[in-house]
C-alpha positions in Angstrom: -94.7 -150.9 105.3 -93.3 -147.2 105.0 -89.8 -146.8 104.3 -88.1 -144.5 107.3 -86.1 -141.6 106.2 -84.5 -139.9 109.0 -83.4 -136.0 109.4 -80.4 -135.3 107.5 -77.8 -132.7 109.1 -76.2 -129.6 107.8 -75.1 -129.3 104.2 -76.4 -133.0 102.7 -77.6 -132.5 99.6 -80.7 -135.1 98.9 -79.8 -137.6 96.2 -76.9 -138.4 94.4 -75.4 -134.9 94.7 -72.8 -134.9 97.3 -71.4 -131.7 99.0 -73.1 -128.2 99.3 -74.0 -126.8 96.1 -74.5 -122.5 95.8 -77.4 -123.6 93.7 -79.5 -125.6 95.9 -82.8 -124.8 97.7 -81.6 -124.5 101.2 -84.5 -126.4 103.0 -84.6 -125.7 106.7 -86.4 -129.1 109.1 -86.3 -129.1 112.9 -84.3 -131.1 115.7 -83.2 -134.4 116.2 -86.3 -136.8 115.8 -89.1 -134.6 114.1 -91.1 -135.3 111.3 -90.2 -132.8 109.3 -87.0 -133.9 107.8 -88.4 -137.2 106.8 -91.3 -134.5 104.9 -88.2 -132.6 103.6 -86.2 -135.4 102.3 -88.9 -137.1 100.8 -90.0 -134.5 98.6 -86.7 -132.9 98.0 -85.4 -136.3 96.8 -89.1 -136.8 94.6 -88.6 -133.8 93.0 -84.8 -133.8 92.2 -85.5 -137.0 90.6 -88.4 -135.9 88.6 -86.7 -132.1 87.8 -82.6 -132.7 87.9 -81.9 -129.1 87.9 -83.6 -128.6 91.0 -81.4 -129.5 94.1 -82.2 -129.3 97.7 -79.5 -128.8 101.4 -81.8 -130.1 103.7 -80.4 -128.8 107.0 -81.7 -129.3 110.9 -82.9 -126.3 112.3 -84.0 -125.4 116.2 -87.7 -126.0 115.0 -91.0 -123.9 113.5 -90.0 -120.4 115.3 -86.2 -120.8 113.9 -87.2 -121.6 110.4 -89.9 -118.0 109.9 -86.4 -116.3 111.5 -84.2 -117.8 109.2 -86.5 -117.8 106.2 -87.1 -113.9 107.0 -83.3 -113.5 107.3 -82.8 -115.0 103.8 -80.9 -117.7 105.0 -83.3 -120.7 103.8 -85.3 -120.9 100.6 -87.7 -123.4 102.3 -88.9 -124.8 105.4 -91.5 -126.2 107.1 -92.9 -124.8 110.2 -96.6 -124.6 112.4 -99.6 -122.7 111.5 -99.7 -121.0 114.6 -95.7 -119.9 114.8 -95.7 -118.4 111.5 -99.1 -116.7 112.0 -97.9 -115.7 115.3 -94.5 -114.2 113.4 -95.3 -113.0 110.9 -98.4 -110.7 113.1 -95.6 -109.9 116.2 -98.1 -111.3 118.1 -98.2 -114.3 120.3 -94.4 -115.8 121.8 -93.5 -112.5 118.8 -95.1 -109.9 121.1 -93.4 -106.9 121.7 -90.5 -108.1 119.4 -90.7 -107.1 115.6 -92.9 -109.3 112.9 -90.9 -111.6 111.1 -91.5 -111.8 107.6 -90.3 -112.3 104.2 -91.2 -115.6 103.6 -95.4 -116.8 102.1 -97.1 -120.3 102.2 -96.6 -123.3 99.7 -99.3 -125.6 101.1 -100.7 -127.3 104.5 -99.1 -130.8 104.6 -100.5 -132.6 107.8 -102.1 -132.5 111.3 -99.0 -132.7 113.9 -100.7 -133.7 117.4 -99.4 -132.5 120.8 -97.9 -135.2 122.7 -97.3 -135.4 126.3 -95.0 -138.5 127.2 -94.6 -140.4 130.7 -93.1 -143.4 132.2 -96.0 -146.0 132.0 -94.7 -146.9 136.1 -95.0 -143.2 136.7 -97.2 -141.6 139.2 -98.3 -139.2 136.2 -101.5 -139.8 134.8 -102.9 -136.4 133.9 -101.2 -132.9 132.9 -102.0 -131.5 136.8 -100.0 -134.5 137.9 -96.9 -132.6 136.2 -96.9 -130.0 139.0 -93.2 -130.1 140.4 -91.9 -132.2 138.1 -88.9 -131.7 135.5 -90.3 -131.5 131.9 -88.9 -131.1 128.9 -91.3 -128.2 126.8 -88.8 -129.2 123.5 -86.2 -127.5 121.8 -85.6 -123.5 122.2 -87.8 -121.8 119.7 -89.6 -124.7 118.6 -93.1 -125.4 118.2 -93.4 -128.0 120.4 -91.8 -125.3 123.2 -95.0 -123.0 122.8 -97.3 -125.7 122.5 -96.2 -126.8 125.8 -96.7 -123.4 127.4 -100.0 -122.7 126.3 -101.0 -126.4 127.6 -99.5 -126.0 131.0 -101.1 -122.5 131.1 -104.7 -124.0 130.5 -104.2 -125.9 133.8 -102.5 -123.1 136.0 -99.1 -124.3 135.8 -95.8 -122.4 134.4 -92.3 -122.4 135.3 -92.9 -121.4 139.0 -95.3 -125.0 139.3 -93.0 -127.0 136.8 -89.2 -127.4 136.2 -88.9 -127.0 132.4 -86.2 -127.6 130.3 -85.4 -127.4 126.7 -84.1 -130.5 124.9 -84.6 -132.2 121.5 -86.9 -135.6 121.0 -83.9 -137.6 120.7 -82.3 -136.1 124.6 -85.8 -136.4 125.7 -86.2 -139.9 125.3 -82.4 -140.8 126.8 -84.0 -138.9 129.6 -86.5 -140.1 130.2 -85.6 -143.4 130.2 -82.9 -142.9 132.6 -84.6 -140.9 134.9 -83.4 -138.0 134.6 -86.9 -136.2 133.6 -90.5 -136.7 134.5 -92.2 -136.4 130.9 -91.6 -134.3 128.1 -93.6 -133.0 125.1 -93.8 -133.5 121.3 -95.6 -132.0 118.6 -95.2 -134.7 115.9 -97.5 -136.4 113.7 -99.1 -139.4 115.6 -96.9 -142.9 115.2 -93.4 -141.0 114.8 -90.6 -143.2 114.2 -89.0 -141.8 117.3 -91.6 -142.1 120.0 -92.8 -145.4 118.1 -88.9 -146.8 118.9 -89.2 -145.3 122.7 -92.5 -147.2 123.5 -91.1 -150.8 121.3 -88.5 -150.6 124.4 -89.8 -148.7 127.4 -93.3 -148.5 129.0 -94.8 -145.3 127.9 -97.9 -143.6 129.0 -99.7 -140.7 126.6 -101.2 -137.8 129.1 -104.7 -137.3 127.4 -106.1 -133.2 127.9 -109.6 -133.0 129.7 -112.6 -131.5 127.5 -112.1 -128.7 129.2 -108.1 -127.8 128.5 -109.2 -128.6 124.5 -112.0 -126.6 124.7 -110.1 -124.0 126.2 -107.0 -124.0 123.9 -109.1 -124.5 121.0 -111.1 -121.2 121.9 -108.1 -119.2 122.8 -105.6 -119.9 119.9 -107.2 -120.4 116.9 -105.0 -122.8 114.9 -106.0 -125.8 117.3 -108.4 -128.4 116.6 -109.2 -131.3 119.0 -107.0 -134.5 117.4 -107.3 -138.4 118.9 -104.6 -140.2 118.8 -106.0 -143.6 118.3 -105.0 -146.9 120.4 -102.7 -148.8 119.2 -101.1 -146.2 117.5 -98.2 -147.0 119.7 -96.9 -150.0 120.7 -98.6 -151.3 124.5 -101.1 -148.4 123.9 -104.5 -149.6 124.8 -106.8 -146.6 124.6 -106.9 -143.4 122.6 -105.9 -140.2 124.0 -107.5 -136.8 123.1 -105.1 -134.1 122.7 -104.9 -131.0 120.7 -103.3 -130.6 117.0 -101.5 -127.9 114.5 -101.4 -128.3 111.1 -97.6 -128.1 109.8 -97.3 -125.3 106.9 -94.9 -125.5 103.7 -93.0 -122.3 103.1 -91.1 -120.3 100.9 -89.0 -117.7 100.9 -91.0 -114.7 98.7 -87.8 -114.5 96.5 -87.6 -118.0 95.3 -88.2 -118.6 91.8 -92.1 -118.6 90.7 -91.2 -121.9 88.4 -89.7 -123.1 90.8 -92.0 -123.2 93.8 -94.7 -124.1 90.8 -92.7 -126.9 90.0 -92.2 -128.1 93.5 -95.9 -127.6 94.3 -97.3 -129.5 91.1 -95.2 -132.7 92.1 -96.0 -132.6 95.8 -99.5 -133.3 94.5 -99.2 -135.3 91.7 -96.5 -138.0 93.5 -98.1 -137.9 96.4 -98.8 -141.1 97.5 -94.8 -141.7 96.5 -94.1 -139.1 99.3 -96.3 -140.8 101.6 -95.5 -144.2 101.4 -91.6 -142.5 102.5 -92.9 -141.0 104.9 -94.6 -142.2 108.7 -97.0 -138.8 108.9 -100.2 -139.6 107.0 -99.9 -136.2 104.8 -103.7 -136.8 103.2 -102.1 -134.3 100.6 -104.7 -132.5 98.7 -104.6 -129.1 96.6 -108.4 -128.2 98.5 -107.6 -129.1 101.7 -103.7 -127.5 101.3 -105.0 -123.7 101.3 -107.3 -124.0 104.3 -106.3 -123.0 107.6 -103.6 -120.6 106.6 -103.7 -117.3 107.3 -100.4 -115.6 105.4 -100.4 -115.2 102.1 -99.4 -117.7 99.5 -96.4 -117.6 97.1 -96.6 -116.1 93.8 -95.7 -119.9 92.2 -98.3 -121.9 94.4 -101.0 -119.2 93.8 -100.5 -120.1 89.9 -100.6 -123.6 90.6 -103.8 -123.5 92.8 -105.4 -121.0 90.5 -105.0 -123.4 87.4 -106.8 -126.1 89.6 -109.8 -123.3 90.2 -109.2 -123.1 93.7 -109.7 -119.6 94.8 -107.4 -118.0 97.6 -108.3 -115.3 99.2 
């Protein structure tokens, strides 16, 4: 069974060091209930205990827009974020249109497939996204992935804000919510069997709304970071069928003036104790120096490019 390691808040330094240290890798996560804090903690405690001298503050962030903001604004070393919010930053383009390209920061490796998750009351009415029309829905936090994700799906089946009440809250406000009534559904983008939606479904019916051929087909056409992803049955507890949905991969970064050794360092142990990193964690990373580069279209950092280059794995 995999050990659960949860988000850790502001200024906690992984392992035994305690307070904030002016030498640590300030590693920026996401909200209350992602994924990528138990990613961040995992391999900042993995490679502290493998490299002493290399510390890690693994704080909570707003999410994948916040972290290319704060890693352009030099105030994290590190985060993690989606393929399609840093492309989409660091190009101006996309939810960056018309606002100035965010930049700064260069990739460190793809770590995993995060699927986009729509989630009901099982004794709702709701049984497909156009049954979300007047309803109150949270679309995630403010300037997080999940938010655009959840745009760009209601927008493949005519709805925005006029057609749907939308709100912003975290995972963890989401599922109070929803349990008490107070919203309709909400959306994740997580990786499939998340500790958080895994712990909503053990005690209240759930329902997963599944996207028609056509929305994926769609989406995948019109963005090009989205692939068609199944969440398999019984990924969830009480869920009997699979549900098609849509999925991002989620992007290790660094800030382009971190240490070249450093980032090397970190790179070469996310491969080589890998399967220590994800037996800690509930996302199945499939972490691979191949399959890392692909799908990424900012350049790489200085350190990783040494790394992948030593393995003979050309980046373009």
């Amino acid at each position: 069974m995999k050990k659960r390691i949860f988000p850790v808040l502001l200024c906690v330094i992984i392992t035994v060091m305690a307070g904030c240290s002016r030498g640590s890798i300030k590693f920026g996560t996401s909200g209350k209930g992602g994924t990528y804090g138990e990613v961040a903690s995992a391999l900042a405690d993995i490679v502290h205990a493998d490299k002493e001298n290399i510390s890690f503050d693994v704080r909570a962030t707003a999410g994948s827009a916040a972290n290319v903001r704060l890693l352009s604004q030099n105030y994290l070393d590190m985060a993690i974020a989606q393929a399609d919010i840093i492309d989409n930053a660091y190009n101006g383009t996309g939810t960056f249109a018309g606002s100035k390209s965010y930049r700064g920061y260069s990739a460190v490796a793809g770590l995993y497939t995060e699927a986009c998750q729509i989630i009901v009351s099982a004794e709702s009415d709701i049984m497909e996204i156009d049954d979300l029309e007047g309803k109150k829905v949270s679309i995630g936090e403010a300037e997080s992935g999940t938010e655009q994700n959840a745009v760009q799906i209601l927008e493949a089946y005519g709805l925005n804000k006029s057609f749907v009440d939308e709100i912003n809250l975290n995972y963890s406000d989401a599922c109070k919510q929803l349990k008490s009534g107070e919203i309709d559904a909400f959306f994740c983008t997580l990786a499939p069997n998340s500790p958080i939606i895994k712990e909503l479904a053990s005690e209240y019916d759930i329902r997963l709304l599944g996207l028609s051929d056509a929305a994926i087909r769609k989406l995948v056409e019109a963005y090009g970071f989205y692939t068609k992803y199944t969440i398999e049955n019984g990924t969830y507890p009480n869920q009997d069928e699979a549900v098609n949905t849509i999925g991002v991969t989620a992007v290790l970064l660094a800030n382009e003036g971190m240490d070249k050794e450093k980032v090397k360092t970190i790179v070469e142990v996310l491969f080589r104790d890998k399967e220590k990193i994800n037996a800690a964690v509930t996302a199945d990373l499939k972490l691979s120096p191949e399959t890392a580069v692909k799908g990424i279209s900012i350049p790489f950092h200085e350190g990783a490019l040494e790394y992948y280059s030593e393995q003979g794995i050309d980046i373009n």
